[in-house]
C-alpha positions as CSV (number, residue, x, y, z in Angstrom):
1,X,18.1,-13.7,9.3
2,X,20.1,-11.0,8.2
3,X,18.8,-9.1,4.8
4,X,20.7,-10.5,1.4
5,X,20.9,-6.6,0.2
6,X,23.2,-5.7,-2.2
7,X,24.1,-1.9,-2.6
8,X,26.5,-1.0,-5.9
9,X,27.0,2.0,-5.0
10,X,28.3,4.8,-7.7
11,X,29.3,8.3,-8.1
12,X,27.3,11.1,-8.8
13,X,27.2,11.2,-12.9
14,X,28.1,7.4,-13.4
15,X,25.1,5.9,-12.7
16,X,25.3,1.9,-13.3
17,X,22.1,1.2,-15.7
18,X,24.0,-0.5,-18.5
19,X,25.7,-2.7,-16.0
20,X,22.4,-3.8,-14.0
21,X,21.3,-4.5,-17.6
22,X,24.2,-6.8,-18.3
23,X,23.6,-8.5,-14.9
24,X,20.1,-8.9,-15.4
25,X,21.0,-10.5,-18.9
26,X,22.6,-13.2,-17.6
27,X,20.9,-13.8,-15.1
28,X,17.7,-14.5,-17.0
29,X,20.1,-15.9,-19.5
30,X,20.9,-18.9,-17.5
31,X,17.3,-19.3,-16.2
32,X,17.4,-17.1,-12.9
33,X,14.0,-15.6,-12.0
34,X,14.9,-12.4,-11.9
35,X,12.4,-9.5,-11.3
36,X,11.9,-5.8,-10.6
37,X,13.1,-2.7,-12.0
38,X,15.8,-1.1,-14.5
39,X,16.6,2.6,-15.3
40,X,17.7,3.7,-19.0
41,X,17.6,6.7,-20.4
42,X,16.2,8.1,-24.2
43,X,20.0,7.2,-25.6
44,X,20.7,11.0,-26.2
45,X,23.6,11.4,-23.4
46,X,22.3,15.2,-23.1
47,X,21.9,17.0,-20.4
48,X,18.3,16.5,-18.8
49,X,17.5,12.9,-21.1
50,X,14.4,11.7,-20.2
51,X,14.5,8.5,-18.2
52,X,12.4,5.6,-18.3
53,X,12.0,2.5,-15.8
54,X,11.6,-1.1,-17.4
55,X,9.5,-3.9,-15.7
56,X,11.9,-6.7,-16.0
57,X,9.3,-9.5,-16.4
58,X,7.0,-7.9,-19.1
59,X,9.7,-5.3,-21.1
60,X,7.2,-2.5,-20.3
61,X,8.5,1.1,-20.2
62,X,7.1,4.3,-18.3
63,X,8.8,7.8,-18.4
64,X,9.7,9.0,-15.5
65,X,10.8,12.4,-16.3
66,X,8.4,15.2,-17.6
67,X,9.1,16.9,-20.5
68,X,9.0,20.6,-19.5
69,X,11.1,22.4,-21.9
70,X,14.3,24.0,-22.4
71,X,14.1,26.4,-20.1
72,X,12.4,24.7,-17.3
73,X,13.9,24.4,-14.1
74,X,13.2,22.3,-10.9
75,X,12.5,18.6,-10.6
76,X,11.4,17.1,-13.6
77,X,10.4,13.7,-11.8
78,X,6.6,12.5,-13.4
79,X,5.2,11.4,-10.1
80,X,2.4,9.3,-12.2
81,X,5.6,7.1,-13.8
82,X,7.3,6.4,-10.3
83,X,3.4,5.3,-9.2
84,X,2.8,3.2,-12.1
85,X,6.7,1.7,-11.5
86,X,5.6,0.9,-8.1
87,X,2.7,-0.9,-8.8
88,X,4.9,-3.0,-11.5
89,X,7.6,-3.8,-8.5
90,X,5.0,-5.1,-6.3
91,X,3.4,-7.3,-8.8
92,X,7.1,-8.8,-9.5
93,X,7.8,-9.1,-5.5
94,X,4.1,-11.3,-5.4
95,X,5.8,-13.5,-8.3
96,X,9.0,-14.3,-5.6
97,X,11.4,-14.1,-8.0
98,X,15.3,-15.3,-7.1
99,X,16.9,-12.1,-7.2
100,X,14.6,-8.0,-7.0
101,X,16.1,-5.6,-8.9
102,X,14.9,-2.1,-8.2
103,X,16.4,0.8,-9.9
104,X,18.1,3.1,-7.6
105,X,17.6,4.3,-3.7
106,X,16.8,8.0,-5.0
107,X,16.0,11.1,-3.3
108,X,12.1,10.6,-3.2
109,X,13.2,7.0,-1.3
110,X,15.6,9.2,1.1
111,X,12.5,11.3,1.4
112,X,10.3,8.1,2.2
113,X,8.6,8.0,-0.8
114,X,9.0,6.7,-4.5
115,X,10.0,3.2,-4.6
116,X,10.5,2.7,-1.0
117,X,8.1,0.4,-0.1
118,X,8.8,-2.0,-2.8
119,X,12.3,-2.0,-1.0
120,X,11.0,-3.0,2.5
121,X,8.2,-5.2,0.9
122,X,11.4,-7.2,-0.6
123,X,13.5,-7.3,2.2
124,X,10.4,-8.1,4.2
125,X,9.9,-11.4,1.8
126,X,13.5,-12.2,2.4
127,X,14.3,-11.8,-1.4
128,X,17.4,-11.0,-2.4
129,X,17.7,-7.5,-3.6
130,X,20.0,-5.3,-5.5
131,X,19.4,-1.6,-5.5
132,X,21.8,1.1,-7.0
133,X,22.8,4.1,-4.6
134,X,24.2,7.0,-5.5
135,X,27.0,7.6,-2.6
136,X,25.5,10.9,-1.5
137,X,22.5,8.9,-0.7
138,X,24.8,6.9,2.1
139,X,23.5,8.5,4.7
140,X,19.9,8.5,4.2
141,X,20.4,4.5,3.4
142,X,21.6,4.3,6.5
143,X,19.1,5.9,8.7
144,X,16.6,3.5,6.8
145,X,18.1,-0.1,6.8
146,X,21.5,0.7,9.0
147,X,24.6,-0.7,7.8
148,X,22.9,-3.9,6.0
149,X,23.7,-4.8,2.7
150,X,26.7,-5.7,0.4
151,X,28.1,-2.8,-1.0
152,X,29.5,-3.3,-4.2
153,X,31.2,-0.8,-7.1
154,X,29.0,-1.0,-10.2
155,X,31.1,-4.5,-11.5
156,X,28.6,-6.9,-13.6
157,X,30.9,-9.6,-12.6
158,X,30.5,-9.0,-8.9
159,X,27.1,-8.1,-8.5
160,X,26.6,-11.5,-10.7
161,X,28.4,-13.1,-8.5
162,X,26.4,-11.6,-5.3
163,X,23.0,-12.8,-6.9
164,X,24.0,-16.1,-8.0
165,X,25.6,-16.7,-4.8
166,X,22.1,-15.7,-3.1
167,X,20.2,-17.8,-5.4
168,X,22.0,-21.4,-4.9
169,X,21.9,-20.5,-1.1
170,X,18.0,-19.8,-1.5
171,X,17.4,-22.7,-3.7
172,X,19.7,-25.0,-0.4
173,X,17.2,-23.8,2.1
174,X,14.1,-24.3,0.3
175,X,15.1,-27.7,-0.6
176,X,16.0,-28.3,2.8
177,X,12.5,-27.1,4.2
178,X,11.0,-29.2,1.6
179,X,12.7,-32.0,2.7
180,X,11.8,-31.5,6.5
181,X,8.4,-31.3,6.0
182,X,8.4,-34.9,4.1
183,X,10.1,-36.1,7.3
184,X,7.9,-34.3,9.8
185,X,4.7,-36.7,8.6
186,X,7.3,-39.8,9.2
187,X,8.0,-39.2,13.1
188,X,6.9,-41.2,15.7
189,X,4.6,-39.6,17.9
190,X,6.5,-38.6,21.2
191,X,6.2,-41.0,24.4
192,X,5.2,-43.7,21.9
């Protein structure tokens, strides 16, 4: 079975946070399990804004940029954030939630690191997942999961429409499976 990935991919400098947010909204909204990861930053809009990432099932918040100072240059990434994240998105993958939400295919993913395993770990599951990708990142998502996935333009209404879609079809087959194995119990024995 093919993975239900969907990639919203978005330009350098637009990154689609408010819109996952929306999605994610109305999703739980209307009673969709919805778990994972969001991104949002301190509100500031400045240059070098510290980010946070947001467990979707508790509201808890972790900063994942250090705060180095003006004049500080380099990667400000707090690896003790992304850790903590990590450990929050595999506790939501446990919980099988309808629709995984994790926060962006970065660099430290491209790298094999950061959030990464929480992406396999989903796709693994067979949950349906929607992970933001920056499209200089195309590449290095390709030489991890090959051309799989939806790829979508940060839309709320489309990527809503992705998720809900995945979510009636996951609620069909697990119906259907709970169905068959009411019906196994009933079958005459073969040769009888």
């Amino acid at each position: 079975m093919k993975p239900a990935i969907c990639l919203v991919t978005y330009d350098r400098g637009q990154p689609p946070d408010a819109i996952l947010a929306e999605v994610v909204r109305r999703l739980t909204g209307s009673a969709v399990r919805v778990g994972g990861l969001l991104q949002s930053d301190d509100g500031t809009a400045a240059p070098g804004a510290t980010l946070f990432l947001q467990d979707i099932g508790s509201g808890r918040r972790v900063r994942i940029f250090e705060e180095r100072g003006p004049a500080a240059r380099g990667c400000r990434l707090a690896s003790y954030g992304l850790a903590e994240a990590a450990a929050w998105l595999d506790a939501a993958i446990e919980t099988r939630p309808e629709v995984v939400f994790v926060n962006r295919f970065g660099r430290e993913e491209a790298a094999g690191r950061g959030l990464l395993s929480g992406i396999a770990t989903a796709v693994v599951a067979g949950l349906p997942l929607v992970v933001p990708l920056d499209r200089t990142l195309l590449t290095a998502w390709d030489g991890f999961a090959g051309d799989v996935g939806a790829r979508l333009p940060p839309n709320p209404d489309g990527i809503e429409a992705w998720c809900r879609a995945r979510t009636v079809a996951s609620t069909f087959v697990s119906g259907c499976e709970e169905a068959l194995e009411g019906v196994k119990g009933d079958a005459p024995a073969r040769g009888a």
